[in-house]
DRENTORPA-995500 format. One line per field, with one value per residue: x negated, y negated, z of N, C-alpha, C in turn; residue in three letters. Coordinates in steps of 0.2 Angstrom, whole numbers, plus 5000, padded with zeros to 4 digits. Atoms other than C-alpha are relative to their C-alpha. Last residue first. Example, Ala and Ser with C-alpha at 12.3 -4.5 7.8 and 13.67 -1.06 7.14 Angstrom:
2
nX 5004:4996
nY 5006:5006
nZ 4999:5000
caX 4932:4938
caY 5005:5022
caZ 5036:5039
cX 5004:4996
cY 4995:4994
cZ 5003:5000
residu SER:ALA
# end
This chain:
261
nX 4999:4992:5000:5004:5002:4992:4997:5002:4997:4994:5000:5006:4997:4993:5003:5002:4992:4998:5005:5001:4993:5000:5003:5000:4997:5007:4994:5003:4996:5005:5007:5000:5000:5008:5003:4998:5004:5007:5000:5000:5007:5003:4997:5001:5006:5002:4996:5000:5007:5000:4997:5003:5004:4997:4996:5005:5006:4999:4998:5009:5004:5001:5007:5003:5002:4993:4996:5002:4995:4992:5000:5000:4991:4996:5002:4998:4993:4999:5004:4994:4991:5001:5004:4996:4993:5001:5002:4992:4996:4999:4999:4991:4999:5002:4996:4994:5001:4994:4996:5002:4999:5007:5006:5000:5006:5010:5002:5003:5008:5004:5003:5004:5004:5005:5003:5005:5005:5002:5001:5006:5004:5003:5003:5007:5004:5006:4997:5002:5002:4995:4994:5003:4999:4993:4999:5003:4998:4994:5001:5003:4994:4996:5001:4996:4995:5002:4999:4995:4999:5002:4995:4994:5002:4999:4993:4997:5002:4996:4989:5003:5001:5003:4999:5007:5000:5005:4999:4995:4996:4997:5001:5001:4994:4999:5003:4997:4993:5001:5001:4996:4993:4997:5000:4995:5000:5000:5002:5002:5002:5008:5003:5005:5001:4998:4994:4995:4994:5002:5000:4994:4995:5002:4998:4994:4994:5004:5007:4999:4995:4992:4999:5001:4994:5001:5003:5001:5005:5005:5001:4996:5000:4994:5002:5005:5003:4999:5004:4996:5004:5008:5000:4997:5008:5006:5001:5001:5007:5003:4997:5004:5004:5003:5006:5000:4995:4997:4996:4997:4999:4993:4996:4993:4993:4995:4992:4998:5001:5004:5007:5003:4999
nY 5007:5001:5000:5004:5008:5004:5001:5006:5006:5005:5001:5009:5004:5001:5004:5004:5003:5004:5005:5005:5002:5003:5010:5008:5009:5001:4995:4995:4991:5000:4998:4993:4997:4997:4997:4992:4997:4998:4992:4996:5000:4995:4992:4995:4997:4996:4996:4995:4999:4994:4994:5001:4996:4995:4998:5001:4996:4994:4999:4998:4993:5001:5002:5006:5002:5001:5006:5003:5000:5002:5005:5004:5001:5004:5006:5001:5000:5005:5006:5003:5003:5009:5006:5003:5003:5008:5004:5003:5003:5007:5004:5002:5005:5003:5001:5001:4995:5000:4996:4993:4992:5000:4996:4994:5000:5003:4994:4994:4999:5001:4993:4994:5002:4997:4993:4998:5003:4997:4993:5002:4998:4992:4997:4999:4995:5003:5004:5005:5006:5001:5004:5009:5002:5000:5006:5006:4999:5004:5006:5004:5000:5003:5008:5004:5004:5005:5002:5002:5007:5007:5004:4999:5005:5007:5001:4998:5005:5007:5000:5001:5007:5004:5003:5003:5003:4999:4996:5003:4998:4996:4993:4997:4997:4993:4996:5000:4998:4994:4997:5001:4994:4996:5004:5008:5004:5005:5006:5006:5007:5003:5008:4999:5009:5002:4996:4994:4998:5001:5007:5001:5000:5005:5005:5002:5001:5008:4996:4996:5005:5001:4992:4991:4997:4997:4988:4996:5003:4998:4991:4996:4994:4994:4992:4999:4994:5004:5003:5007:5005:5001:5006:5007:5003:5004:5005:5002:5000:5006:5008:5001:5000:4995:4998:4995:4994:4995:4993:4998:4993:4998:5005:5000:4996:4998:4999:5004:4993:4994:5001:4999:4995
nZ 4998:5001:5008:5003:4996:4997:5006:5004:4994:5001:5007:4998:4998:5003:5006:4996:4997:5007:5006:4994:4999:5006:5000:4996:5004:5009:5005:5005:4997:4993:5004:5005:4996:4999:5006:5000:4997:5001:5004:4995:4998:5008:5001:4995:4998:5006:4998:4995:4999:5004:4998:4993:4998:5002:4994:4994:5001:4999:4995:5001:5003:5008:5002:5003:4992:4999:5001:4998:4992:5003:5005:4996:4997:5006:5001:4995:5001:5003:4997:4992:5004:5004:4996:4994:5002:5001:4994:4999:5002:4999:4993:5001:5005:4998:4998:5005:5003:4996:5003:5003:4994:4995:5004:4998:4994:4998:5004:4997:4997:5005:5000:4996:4998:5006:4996:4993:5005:5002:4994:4994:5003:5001:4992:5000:5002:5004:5002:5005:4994:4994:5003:5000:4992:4997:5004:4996:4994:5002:5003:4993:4996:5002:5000:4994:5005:5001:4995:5002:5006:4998:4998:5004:5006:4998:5002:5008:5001:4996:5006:5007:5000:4997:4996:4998:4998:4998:4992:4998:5004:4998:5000:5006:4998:4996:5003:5004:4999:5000:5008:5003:4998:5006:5007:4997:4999:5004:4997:5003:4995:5004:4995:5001:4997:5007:5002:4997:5007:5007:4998:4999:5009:5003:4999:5003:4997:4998:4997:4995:4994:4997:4996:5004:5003:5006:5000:4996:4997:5003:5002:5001:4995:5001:4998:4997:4995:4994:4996:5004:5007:4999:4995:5003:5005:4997:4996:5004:5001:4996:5001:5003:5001:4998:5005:5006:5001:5006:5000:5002:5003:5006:4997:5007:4999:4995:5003:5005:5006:5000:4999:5007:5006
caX 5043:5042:5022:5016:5028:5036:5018:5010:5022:5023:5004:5000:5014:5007:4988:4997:5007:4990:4979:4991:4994:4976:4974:4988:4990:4980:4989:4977:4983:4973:4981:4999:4992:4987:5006:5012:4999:5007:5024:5019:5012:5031:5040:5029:5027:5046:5050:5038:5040:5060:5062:5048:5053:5070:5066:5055:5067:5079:5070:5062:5081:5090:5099:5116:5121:5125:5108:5102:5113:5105:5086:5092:5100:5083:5072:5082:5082:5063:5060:5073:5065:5046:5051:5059:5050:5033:5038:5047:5028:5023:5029:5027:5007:5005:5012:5002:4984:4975:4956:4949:4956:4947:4959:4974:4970:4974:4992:4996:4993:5005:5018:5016:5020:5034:5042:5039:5047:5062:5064:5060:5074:5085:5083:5087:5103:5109:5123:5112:5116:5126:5114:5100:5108:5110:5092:5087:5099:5091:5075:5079:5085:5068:5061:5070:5059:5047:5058:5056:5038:5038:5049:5035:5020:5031:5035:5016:5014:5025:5020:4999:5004:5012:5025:5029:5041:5044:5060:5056:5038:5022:5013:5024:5025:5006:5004:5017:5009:4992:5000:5006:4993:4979:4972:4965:4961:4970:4966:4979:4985:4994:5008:5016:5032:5037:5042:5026:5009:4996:5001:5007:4991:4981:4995:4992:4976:4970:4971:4990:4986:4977:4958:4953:4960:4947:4951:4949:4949:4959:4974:4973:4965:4964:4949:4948:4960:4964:4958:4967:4956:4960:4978:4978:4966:4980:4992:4985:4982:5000:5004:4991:5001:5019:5028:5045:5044:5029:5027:5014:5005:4997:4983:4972:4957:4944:4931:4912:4907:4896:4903:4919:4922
caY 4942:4959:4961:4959:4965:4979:4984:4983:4994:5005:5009:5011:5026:5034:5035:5044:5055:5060:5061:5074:5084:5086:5087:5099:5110:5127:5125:5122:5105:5086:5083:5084:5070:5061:5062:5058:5042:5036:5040:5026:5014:5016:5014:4998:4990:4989:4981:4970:4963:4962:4948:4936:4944:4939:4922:4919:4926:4916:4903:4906:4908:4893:4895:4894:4910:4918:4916:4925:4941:4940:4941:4953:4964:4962:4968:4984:4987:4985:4996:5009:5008:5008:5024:5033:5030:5033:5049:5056:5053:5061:5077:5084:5079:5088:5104:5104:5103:5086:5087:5073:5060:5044:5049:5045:5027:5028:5038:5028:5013:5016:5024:5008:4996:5006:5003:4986:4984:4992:4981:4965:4974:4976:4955:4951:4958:4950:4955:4960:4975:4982:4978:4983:5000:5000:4997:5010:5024:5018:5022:5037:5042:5039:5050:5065:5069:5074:5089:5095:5092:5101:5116:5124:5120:5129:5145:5147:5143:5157:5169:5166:5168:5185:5194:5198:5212:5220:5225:5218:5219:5219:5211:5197:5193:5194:5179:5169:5172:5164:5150:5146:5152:5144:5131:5145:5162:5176:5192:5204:5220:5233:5242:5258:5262:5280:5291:5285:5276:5264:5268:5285:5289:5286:5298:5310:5312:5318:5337:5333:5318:5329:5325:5312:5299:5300:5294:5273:5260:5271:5269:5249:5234:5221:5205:5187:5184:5165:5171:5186:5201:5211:5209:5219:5232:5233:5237:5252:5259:5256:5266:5281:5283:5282:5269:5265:5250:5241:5232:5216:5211:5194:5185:5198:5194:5185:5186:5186:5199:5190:5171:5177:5187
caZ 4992:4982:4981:5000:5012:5000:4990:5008:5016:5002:5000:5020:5018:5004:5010:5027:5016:5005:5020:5029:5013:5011:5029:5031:5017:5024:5041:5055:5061:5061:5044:5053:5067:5051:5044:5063:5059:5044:5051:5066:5053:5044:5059:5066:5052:5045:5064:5061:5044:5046:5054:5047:5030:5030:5035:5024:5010:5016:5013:4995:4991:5000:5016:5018:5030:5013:5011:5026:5024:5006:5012:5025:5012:5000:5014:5016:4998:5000:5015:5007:4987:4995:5007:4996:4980:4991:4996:4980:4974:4987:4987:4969:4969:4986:4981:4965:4976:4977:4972:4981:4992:4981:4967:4980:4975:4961:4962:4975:4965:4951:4965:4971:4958:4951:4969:4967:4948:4956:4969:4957:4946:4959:4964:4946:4945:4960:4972:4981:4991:4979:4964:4974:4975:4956:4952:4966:4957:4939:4947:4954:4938:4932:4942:4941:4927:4943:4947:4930:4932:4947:4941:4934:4943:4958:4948:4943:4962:4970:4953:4960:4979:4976:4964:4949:4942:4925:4920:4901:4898:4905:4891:4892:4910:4909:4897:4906:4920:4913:4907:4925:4936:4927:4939:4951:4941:4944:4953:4949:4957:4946:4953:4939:4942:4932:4949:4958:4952:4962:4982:4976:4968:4985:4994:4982:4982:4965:4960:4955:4945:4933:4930:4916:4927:4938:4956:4962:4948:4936:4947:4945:4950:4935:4939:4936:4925:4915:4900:4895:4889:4908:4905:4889:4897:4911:4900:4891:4907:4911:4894:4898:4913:4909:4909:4917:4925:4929:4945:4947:4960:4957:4972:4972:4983:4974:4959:4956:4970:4984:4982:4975:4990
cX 5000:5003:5007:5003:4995:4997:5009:5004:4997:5001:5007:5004:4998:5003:5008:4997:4998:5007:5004:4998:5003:5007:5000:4995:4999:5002:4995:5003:4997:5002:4996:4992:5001:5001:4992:4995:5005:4998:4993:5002:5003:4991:4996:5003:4998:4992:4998:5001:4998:4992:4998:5004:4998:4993:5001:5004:4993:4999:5003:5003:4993:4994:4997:4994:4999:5001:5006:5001:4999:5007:5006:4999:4997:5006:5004:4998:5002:5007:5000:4997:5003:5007:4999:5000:5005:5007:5002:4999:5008:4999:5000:5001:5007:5001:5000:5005:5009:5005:5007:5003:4996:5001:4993:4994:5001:4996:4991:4993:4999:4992:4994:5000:4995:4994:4995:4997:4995:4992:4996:5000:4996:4996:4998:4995:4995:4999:4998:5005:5001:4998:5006:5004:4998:5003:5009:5004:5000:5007:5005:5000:5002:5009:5004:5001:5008:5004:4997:5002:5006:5001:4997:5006:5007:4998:5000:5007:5000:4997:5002:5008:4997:4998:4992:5001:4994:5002:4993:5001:5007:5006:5004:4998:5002:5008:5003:4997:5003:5008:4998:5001:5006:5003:5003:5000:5003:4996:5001:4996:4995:4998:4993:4998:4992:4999:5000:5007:5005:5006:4999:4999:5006:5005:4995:5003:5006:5004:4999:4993:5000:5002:5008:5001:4999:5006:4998:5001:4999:4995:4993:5000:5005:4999:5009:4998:4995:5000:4998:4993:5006:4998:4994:4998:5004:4996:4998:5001:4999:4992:4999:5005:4995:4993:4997:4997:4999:5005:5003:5003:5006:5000:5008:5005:5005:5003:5002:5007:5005:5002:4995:4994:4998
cY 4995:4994:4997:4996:4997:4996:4996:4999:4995:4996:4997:4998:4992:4994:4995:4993:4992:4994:4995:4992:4993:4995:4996:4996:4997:4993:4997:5000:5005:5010:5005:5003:5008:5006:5002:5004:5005:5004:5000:5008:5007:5002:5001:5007:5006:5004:5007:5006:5006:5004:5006:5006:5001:5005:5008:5004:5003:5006:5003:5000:5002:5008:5003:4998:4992:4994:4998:4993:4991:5000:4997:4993:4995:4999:4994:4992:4995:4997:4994:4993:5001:4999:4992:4994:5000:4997:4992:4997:4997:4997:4994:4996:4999:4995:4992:4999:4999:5008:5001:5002:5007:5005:5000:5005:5008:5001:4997:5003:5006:5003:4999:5007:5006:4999:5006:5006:5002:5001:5006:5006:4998:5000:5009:5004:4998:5006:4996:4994:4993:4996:4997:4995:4994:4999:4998:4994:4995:5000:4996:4993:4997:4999:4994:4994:4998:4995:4991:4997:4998:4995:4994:4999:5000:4993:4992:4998:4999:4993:4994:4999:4998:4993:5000:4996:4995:4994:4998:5005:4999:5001:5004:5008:5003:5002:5008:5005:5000:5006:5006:5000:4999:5002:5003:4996:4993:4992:4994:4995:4995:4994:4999:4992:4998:4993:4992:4998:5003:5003:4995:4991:4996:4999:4993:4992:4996:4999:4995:5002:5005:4996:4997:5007:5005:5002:4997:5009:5004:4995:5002:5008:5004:5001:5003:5007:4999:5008:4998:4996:4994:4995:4998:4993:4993:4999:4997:4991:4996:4998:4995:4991:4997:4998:5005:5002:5002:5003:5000:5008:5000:5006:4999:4995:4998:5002:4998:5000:4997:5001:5005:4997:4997
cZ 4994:5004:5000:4991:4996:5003:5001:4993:4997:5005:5000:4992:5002:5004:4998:4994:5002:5003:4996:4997:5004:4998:4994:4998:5004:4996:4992:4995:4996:5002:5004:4998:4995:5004:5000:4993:5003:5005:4996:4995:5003:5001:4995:4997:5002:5003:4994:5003:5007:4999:5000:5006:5008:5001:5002:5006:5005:5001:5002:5008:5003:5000:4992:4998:4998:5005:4998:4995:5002:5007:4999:4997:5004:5005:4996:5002:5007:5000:4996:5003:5008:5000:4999:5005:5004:4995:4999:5007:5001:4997:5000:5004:4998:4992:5001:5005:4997:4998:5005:4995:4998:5006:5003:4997:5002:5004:4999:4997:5004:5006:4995:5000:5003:5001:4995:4999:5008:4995:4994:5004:5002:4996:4999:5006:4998:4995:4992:4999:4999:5005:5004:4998:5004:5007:5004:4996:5004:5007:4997:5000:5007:5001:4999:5000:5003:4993:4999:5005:4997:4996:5002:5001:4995:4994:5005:5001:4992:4996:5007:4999:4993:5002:5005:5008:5005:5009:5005:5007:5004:4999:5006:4997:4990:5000:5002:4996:4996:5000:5001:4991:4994:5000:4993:4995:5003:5003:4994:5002:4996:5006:4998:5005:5001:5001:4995:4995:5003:4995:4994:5003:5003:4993:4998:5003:5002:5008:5005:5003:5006:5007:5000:5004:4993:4998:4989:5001:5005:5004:4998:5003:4996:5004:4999:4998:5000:5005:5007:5004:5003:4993:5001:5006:4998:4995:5003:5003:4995:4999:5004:4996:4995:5002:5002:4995:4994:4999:4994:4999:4994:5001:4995:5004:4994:5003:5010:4999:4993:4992:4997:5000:4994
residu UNK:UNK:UNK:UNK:UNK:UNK:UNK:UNK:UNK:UNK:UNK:UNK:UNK:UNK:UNK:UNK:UNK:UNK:UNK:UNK:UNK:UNK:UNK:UNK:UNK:UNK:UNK:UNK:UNK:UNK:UNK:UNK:UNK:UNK:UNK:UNK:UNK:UNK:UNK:UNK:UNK:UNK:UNK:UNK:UNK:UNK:UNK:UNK:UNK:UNK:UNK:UNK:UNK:UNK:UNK:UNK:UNK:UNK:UNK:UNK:UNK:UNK:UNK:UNK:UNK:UNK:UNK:UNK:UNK:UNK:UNK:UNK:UNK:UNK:UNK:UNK:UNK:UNK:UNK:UNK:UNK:UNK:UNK:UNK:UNK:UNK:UNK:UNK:UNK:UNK:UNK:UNK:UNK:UNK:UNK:UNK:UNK:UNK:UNK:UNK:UNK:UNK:UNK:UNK:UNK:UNK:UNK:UNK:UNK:UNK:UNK:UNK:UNK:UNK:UNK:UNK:UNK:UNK:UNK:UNK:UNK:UNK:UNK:UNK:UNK:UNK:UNK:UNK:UNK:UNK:UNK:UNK:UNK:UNK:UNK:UNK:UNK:UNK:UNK:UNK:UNK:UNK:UNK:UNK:UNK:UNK:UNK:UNK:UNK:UNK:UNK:UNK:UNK:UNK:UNK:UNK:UNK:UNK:UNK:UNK:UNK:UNK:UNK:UNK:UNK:UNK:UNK:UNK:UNK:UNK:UNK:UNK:UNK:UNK:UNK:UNK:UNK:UNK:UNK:UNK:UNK:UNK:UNK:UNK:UNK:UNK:UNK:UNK:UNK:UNK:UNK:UNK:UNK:UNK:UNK:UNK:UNK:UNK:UNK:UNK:UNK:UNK:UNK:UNK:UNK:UNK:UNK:UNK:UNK:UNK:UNK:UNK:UNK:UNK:UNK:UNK:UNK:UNK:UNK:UNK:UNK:UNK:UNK:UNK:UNK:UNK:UNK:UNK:UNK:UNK:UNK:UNK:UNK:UNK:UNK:UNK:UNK:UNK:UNK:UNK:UNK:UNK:UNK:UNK:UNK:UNK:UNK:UNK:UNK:UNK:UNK:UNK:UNK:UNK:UNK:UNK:UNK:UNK:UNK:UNK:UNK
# end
């Protein structure tokens, strides 16, 4: 579709209340001058609204205007869901309702970042569950200084998967902070198991890896490849999705066995 006819399926209906005709009409223009539309549909795309309603028929009218509720269909550009839609919820006005995969993804971009200001909380969460393990307050800030590592480098390296899409940049990030910060924490208790036990720090450490190494490997290699297995499926998010997890899980295994020792 926007090959052939410079636009795509509508991907925003919205529902007017209580306007008349020559008031939705006016409506639609407005939406058509924003930036971030493709294309309006409405009423006046399909009969002559210079002729009475009643000549038109009725059940095409009824599928665009009935009893004062005007239904618009919207193509919205990608990348612009979430300014756009604020634009449209404006002009359409108080009662208005929106919905398709345009307002699902405008209300995703828009809670993700409040989702991602999480973070840091996370971070002082991890500090503190280092501390318990521990004992130590250098040890949780080494943890926490890992787990900053590797979302550093996700985030890098994931610039060599493409364009990633807004699900996929909320997700794994709380990925790789689980994962790094349980696989470290869990590295630090063995550490501290081992020098209770009497051993000195740098050996205990050895120790702690040499155990633990293995066993860490193997579950976190094996959600790597569930996370391909994912990629490998039809579903519109898998292989980007897939990819990103799989990239994720290689990233905190090395950043915990290599960096936090």
């Amino acid at each position: 579709m926007e090959e052939e006819y410079g636009y795509g399926l509508a991907n925003l209906q919205v529902m007017l209340q209580e306007v008349s005709v020559p008031e939705a009409l006016d409506r639609k223009r407005e939406m058509e001058a924003l930036s971030g539309v493709a294309r309006v549909e409405w009423l006046d795309d399909v009969i002559n609204l210079y002729e009475p309603l009643e000549m038109a028929d009725q059940k095409e009218v009824e599928r665009w205007y009935l009893d004062g509720k005007a239904c618009i269909r919207i193509t919205v550009k990608e990348g612009m869901e979430a300014e756009t839609l604020e634009e449209i919820r404006r002009i359409a006005g108080t009662g208005a309702a929106l919905s398709g995969s345009a307002a699902r993804k405008a209300a995703f971009e828009t809670e993700t970042p409040a989702g991602m200001g999480m973070l840091p909380v996370f971070l002082v969460l991890l500090l503190l569950l280092g501390l318990f393990v521990t004992g130590s307050w250098v040890e949780p800030v080494l943890l926490a200084f890992t787990v900053g590592i590797a979302l550093l480098l996700n985030r890098g390296l994931a610039l060599f998967l493409g364009r990633l899409s807004f699900v996929t940049r909320g997700a794994v990030p709380l990925l790789v902070l689980s994962v790094a910060g349980g696989c470290g924490a869990a590295l630090l208790y063995r550490t501290a198991t081992y020098r209770e036990e009497g051993m000195e720090g740098a050996e205990a450490m050895k120790e702690g890896w040499r155990r633990l190494a293995g066993g860490l490997s193997v579950s976190i290699l094996c959600t790597a490849a569930c996370a391909l297995v994912f990629a490998s499926m039809e579903y519109g998010l898998g292989p980007e999705l897939g990819r990103a997890m799989a990239l994720a899980c290689c990233v905190c295994l090395g950043s915990v066995l290599c960096l936090l020792p």
